[in-house]
N, C-alpha and C positions, 0 to 999 in steps of 0.2 A: 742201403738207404741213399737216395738220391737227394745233391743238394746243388740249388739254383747258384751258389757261390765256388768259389776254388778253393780249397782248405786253408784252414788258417793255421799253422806250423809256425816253429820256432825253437829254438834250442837258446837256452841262457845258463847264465851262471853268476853266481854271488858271491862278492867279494866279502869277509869277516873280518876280525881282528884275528881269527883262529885259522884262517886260510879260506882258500876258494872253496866252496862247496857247493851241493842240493843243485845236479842237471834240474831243470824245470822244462816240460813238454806241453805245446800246446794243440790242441786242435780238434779241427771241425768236421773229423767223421766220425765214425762206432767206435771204439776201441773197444777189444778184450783186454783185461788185465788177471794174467792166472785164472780166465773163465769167469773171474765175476763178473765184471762190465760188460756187456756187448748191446747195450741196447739206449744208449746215450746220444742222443744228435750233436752236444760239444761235452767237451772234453779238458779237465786242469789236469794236470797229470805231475807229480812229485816225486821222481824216483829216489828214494831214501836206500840207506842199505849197503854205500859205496863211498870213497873217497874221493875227491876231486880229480877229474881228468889232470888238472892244473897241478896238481901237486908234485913236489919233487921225485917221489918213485912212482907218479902218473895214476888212474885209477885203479882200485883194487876193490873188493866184497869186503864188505863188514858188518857186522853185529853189534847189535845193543852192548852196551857196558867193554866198548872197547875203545881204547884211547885212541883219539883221533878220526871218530865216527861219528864227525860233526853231524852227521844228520841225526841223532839223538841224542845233541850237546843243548841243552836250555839254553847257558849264555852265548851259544853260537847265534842261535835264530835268534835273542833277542840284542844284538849285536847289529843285526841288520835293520835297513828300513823294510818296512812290511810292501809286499807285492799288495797292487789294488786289485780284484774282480769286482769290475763293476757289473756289468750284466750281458747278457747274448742276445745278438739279433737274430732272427733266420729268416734265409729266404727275401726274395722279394718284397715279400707282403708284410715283412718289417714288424713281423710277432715278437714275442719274448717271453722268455722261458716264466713258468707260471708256480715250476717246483726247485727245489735244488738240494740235492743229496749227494751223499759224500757217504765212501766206502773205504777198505784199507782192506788190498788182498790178503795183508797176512791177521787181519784181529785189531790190530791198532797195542793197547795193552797187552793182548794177548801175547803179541810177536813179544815184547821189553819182558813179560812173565818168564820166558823159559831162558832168556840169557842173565838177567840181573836179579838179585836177591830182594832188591827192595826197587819200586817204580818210586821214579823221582832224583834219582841218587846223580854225580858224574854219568855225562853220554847213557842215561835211562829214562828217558822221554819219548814219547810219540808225537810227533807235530801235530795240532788240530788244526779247526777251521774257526777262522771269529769274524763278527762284525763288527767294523770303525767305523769312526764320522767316515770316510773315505773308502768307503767299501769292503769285500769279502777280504779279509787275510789268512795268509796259511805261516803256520809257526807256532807261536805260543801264545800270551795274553801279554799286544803292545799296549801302549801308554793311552791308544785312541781307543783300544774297545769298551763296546757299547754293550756285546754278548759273545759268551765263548761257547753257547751249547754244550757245556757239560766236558769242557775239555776233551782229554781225550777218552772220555765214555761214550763221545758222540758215536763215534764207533763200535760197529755190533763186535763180540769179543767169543762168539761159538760162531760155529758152520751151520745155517740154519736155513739156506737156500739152497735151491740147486743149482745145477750149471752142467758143461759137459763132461764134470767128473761122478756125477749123480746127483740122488737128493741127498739134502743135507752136507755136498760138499763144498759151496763156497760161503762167504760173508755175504751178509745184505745189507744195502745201501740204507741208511739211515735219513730221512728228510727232513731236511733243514727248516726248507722256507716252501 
């Protein structure tokens, strides 16, 4: 996919009361993610699943329902102030996106199902997507939203697409707006 702009990139990081967490990725080409994604002109991208680069023994893999895997801590995300998406330009001709969905390569609940006994519990959350007076947030339900779509149901929770692991092997994108 060809784009009249230079990508738009970025790497950040959040600071919590529970420590630095949630790399956040941005940008403005295709992205595959585990073969779901590839056909997106921009791109929010949340890598969950890991600990802080920042952190004393640096980053490491983690799983739902394990201490310190602030990316499925409730009071971590809502700890923080919510990131804004406001909206995407493309191009010259200064379009803007018309749909907006949101995907989670591993299920969304699905992935918190096979690590923790009860969803909801200590670090057994899946971040969703909401809308505030102040645009798209990703996290949980802040003080400004307006809609949380379904929490994290917004998310498809079987393999019901295909990709280039066949059919029926990825998540499909759910659409928001």
């Amino acid at each position: 996919m060809r784009s009249d702009r230079p990508p738009v990139r970025g790497v950040s990081e959040i600071q919590t009361p529970y420590g630095e967490a949630f790399p956040l990725r941005l940008s403005s080409r295709p992205r595959r993610a585990s073969g779901a994604v590839d056909d997106a002109p921009n791109s929010f991208v949340w890598d969950i699943g890991h600990t802080s680069p920042f952190a004393s023994n640096g980053p490491s893999f983690c799983v739902p329902g394990e201490v310190g895997c602030e990316s499925y801590n409730a009071p971590s995300w809502a700890a923080t102030s919510p990131i804004e998406i406001k909206s995407v330009t493309f191009g010259v001709d200064g379009s803007t996106a018309k749909k907006w969905a949101v995907v989670s390569d591993f299920g969304g609940k699905a992935e918190i199902d096979q690590y923790c006994s009860v969803y909801g519990g200590p670090y057994c959350i899946y971040p969703w997507f909401t809308l505030g007076t102040t645009g798209y947030h990703y996290g949980v339900d802040f003080p400004d939203t307006l809609k949380n779509f379904g929490q994290v149901d917004q998310f498809q929770q079987t393999t019901q697409c295909g990709g280039p692991f066949g059919p029926n092997s990825t998540y499909c994108a759910t659409i928001l707006k």
